[in-house]
C-alpha positions in Angstrom: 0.0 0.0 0.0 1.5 3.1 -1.6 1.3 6.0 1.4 -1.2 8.6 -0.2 -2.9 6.3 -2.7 -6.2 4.7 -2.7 -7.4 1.6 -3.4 -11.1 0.8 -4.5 -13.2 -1.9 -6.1 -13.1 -1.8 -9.7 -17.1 -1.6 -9.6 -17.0 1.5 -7.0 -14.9 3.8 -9.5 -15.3 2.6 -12.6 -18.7 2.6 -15.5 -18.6 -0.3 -17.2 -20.5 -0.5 -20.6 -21.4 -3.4 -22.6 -21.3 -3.8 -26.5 -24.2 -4.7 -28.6 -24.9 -7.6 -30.4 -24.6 -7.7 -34.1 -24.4 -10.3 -36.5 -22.6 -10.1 -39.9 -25.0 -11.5 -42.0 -27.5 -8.8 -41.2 -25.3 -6.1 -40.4 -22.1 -6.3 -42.0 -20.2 -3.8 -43.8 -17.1 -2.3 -45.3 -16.1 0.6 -43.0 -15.5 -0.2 -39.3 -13.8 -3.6 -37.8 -16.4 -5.1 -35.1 -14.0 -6.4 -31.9 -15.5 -8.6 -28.4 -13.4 -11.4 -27.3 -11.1 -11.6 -29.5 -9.4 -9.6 -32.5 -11.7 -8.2 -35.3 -14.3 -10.5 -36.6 -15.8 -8.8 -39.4 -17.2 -4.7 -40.5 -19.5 -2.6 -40.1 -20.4 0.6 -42.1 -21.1 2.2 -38.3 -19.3 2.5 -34.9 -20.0 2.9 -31.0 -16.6 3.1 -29.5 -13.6 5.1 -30.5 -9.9 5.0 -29.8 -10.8 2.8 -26.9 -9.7 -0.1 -24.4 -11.9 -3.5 -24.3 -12.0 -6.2 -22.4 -13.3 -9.4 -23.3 -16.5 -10.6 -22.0 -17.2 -14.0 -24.0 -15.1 -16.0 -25.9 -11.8 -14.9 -23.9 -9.0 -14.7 -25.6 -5.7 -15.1 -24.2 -5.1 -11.3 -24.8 -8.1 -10.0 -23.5 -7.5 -6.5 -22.7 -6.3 -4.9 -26.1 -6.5 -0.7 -26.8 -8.4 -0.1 -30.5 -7.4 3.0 -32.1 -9.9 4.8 -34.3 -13.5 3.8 -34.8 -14.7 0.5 -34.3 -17.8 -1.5 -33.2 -17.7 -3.3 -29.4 -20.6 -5.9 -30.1 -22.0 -7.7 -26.7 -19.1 -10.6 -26.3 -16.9 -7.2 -25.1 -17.7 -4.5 -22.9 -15.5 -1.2 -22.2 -14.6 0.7 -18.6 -14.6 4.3 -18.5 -12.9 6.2 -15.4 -14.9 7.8 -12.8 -13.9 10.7 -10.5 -10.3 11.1 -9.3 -9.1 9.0 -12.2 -7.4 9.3 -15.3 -8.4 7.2 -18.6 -5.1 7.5 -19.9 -3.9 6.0 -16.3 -7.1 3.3 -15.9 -5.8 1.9 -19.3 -2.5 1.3 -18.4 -3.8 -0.8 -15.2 -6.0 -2.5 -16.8 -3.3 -3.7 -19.4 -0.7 -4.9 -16.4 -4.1 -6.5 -14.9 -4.9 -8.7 -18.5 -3.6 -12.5 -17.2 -5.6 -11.8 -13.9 -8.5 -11.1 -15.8 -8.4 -14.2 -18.4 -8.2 -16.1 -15.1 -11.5 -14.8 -13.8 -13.4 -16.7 -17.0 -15.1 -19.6 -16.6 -15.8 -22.3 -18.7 -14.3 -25.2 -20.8 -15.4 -25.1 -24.2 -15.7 -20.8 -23.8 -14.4 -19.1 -21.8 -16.4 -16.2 -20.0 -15.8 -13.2 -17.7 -17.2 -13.6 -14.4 -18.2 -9.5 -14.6 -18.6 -9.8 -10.6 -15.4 -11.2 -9.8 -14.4 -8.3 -12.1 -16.1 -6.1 -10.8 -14.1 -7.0 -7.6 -10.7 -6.2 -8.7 -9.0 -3.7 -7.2 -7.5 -0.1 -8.9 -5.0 1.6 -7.2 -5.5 5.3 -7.5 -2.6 7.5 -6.9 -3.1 11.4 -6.5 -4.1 12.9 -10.2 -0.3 14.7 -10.6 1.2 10.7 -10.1 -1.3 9.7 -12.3 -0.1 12.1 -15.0 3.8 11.5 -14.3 2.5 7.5 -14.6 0.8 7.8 -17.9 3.5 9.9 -19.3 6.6 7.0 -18.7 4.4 4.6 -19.9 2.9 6.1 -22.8 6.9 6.8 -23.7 8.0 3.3 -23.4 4.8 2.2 -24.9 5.3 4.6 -28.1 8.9 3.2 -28.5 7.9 -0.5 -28.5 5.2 0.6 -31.2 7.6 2.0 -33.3 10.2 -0.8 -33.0 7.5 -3.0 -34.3 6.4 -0.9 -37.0 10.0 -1.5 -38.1 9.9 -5.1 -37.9 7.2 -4.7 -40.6 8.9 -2.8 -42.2 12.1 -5.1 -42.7 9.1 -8.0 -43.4 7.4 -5.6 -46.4 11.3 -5.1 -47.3 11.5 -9.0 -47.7 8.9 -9.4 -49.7 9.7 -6.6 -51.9 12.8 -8.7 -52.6 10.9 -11.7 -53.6 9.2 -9.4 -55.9 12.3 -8.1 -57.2 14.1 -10.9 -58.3 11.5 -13.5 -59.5 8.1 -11.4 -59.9 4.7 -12.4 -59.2 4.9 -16.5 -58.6 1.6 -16.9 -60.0 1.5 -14.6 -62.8 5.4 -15.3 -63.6 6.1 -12.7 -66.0 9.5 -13.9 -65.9 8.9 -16.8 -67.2 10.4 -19.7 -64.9 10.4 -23.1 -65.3 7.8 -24.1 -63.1 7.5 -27.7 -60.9 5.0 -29.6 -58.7 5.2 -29.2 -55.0 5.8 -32.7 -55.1 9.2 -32.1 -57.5 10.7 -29.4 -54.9 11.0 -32.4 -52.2 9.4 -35.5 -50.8 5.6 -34.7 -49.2 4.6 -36.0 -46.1 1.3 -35.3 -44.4 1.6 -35.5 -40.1 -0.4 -37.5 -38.2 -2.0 -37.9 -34.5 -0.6 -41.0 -32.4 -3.1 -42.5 -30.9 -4.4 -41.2 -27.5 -5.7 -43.9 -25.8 -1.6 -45.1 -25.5 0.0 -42.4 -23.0 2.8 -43.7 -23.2 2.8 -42.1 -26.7 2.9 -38.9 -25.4 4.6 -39.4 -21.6 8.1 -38.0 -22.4 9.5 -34.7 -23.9 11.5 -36.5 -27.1 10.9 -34.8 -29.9 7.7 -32.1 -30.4 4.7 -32.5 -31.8 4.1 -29.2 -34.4 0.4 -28.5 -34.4 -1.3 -25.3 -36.9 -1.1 -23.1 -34.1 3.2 -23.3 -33.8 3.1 -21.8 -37.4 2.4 -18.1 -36.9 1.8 -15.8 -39.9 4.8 -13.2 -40.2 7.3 -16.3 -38.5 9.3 -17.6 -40.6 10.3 -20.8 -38.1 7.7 -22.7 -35.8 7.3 -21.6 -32.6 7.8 -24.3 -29.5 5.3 -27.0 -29.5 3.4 -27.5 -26.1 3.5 -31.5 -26.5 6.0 -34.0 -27.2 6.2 -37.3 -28.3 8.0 -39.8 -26.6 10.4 -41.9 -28.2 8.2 -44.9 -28.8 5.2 -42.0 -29.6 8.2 -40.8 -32.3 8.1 -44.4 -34.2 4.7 -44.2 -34.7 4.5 -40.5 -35.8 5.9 -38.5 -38.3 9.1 -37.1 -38.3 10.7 -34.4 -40.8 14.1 -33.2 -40.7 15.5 -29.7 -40.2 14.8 -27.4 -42.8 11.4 -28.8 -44.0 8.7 -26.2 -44.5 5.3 -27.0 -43.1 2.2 -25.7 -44.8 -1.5 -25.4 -42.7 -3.8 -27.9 -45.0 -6.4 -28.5 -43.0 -8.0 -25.2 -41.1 -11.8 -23.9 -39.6 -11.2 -20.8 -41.8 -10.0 -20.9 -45.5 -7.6 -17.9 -44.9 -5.6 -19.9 -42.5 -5.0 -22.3 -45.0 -1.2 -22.0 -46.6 0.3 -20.3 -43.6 3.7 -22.0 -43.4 7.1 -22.1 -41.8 10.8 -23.6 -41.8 11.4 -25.8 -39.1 15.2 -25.3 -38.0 15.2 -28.8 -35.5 13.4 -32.2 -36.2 10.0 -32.3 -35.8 6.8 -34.5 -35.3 3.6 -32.9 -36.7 -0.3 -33.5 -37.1 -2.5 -34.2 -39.7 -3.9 -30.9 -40.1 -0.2 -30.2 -41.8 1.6 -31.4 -44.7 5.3 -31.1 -44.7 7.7 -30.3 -47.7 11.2 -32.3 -47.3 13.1 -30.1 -49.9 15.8 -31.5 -52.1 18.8 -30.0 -51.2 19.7 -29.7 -54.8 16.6 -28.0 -55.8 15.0 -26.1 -53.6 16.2 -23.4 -50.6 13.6 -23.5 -48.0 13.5 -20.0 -47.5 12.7 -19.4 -51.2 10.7 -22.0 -50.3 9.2 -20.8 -47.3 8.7 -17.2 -49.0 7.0 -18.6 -52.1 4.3 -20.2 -50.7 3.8 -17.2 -48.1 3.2 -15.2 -51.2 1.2 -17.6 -52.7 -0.9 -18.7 -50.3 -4.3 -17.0 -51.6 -3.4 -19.0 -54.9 -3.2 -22.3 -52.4 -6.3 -21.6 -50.9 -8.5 -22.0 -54.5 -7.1 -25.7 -54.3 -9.0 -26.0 -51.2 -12.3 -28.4 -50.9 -15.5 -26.2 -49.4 -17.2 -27.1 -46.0 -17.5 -26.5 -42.8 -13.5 -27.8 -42.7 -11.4 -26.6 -45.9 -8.8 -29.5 -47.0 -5.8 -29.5 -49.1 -4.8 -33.2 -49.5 -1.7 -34.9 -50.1 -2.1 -35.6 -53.3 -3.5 -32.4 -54.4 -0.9 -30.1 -52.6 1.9 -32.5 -54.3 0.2 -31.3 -57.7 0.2 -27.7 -57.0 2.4 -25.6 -59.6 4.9 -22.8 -58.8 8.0 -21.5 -60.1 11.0 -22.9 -59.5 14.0 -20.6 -60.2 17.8 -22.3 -60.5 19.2 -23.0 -56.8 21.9 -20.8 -57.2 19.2 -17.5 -57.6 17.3 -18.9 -54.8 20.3 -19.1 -52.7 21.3 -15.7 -53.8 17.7 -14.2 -52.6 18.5 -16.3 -49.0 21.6 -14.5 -48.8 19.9 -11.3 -48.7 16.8 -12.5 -46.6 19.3 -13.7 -43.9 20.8 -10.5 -43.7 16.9 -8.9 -43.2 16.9 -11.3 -40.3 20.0 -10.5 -39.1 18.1 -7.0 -38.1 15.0 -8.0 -37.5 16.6 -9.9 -34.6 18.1 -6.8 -33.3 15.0 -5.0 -33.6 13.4 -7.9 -31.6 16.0 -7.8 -29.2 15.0 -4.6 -28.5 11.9 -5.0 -28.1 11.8 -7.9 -25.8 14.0 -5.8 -23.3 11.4 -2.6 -23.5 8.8 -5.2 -22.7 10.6 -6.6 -19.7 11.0 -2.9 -18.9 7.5 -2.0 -19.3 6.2 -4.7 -17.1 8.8 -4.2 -14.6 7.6 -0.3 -14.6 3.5 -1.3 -14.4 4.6 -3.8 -11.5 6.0 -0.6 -9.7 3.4 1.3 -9.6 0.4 -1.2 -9.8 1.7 -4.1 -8.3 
């Protein structure tokens, strides 16, 4: 307890508002992105909040406090906080960000997960005098603005990257410049992944090798995150294994747009079936030509899709699908300057990780 602070109930100092329900089939649009749990989920062609902080009411995402610039629509699975007397928005905002993993805790549910409002309702805000409030908001804001525009440069470096593809082989589905173009299936060996089974635990009992699921490859990553699960080593000879510097490609996903997200894994894998994997000939193909190919050309992937309420790229089809394949030695010659892209896009990340750990130390300061 800070001397000359106070500390309420969330409820006592704060209005809560919740969004409205809307549906996109009747009220979808062009202009304004609709948020609740989650991110955006479709538009609208009119708004009810502006440059605002939500918080998740159903459907909790992970990140479920998240600040939307500009005009949007809040419909009713989100509901926003304004600050009563003796507080500052600007100030409320920043709590309520260092207070977003306590919050996903307070929702209930297995299958959704919802905000218990009166357990939120409960939380307490620690209210400074206005003047520390101000001096508050204004370090924060800075090292918030400086994180923002470190990672406005990795997207930068990442539009830079693509450019390059651009540059040196054109549009790989129009191919204006004419190259030779192959099968999937001719730039290395296919395999699809699969799911040991999971009545035998002992399949899955020890950390041997990972198990790659959709959700490890990460749009804008060029290697697969860390994989929650593992096989064990007798779970290994019954799965499927690809070797360092495979790319995998989504083929089986909910949403059609998630389909041909892909990624270079840089350690042996396992995978699920949801995912086919490309074991590249060494003498034909450079996975991150590879990897950068199919990133760009994964709308073109997508038409190769079966409809449904799951959209499937099978083996055999995704072993038939048709790209360019330019002479190793240009591919290697674009990796050469895509490694030195991620040579500073590491720094940049770097960077950013220790501003984060600063930022969090900071909020723990002063709200912890």
């Amino acid at each position: 307890m800070k001397q000359g602070w106070e500390y309420k109930k969330l409820g006592d100092c704060c209005n809560i508002d919740y969004g409205t329900r809307v549906v996109q089939k009747t009220d979808g649009g062009t202009i304004y992105p609709v948020y609740g749990g989650g991110g955006e989920t479709f538009r609208m062609d009119k708004y009810n909040r502006e440059d605002c902080l939500i918080i998740a009411r159903f459907a909790m995402s992970k990140t479920c406090v998240r600040y939307v610039p500009g005009k949007f629509f809040l419909n009713d699975s989100g509901l926003s906080v304004t600050a009563g007397d003796g507080l500052l928005q600007k100030y409320l905002n920043h709590h309520f960000v260092w207070y977003n993993d306590d919050i996903y805790n307070l929702g209930k549910g297995a299958a959704q997960r919802n905000l218990d409002v009166k357990a939120f309702k409960n939380l307490t805000i620690a209210i400074p005098p206005l003047p520390v409030q101000q001096q508050i908001v204004s370090e924060l804001d800075l090292l918030t603005s400086i994180i923002n525009k470190k990672k406005a440069q990795l997207d930068e470096l990442d539009k830079l990257a693509q450019a390059t593809f651009y540059d040196m082989f054109g549009d790989p589905v129009e191919n204006e410049k004419g190259w030779v173009v192959k099968k999937l299936g001719e730039f290395g060996k296919i395999v699809t992944g699969n799911t040991p089974s999971r009545k035998e635990s002992k399949y899955y009992s020890e950390r041997y090798i990972e198990w790659i699921k959709t959700d490890n490859i990460v749009s804008g990553k060029m290697y697969a995150t860390q994989a929650s699960e593992y096989l064990s080593k007798l779970g290994s000879s019954v799965g499927r294994i690809v070797n360092e510097g495979s790319v995998l490609v989504a083929c089986i996903a909910g949403s059609l747009s998630s389909l041909g997200r892909c990624c270079i894994v840089d350690r042996n894998v396992a995978f699920n079936q949801q995912i086919n994997a490309i074991e590249l000939y060494s003498d034909k193909t450079n996975s991150k030509y590879c990897y950068w190919l199919i990133t760009i050309s994964s709308k073109y992937i997508q038409k190769f899709a079966t409809t449904g309420m799951k959209h499937i790229i099978s083996k055999t089809i995704f072993e038939d699908i048709a790209l360019p394949l330019p002479p190793l030695e240009v591919q290697q010659a674009f990796a050469t300057r895509i490694e030195a892209i991620e040579v500073q896009k590491a720094k940049v990340k770097e960077t950013i990780e220790n501003l984060e750990t600063l930022l969090a130390a900071t909020m723990d300061k002063y709200f912890g």
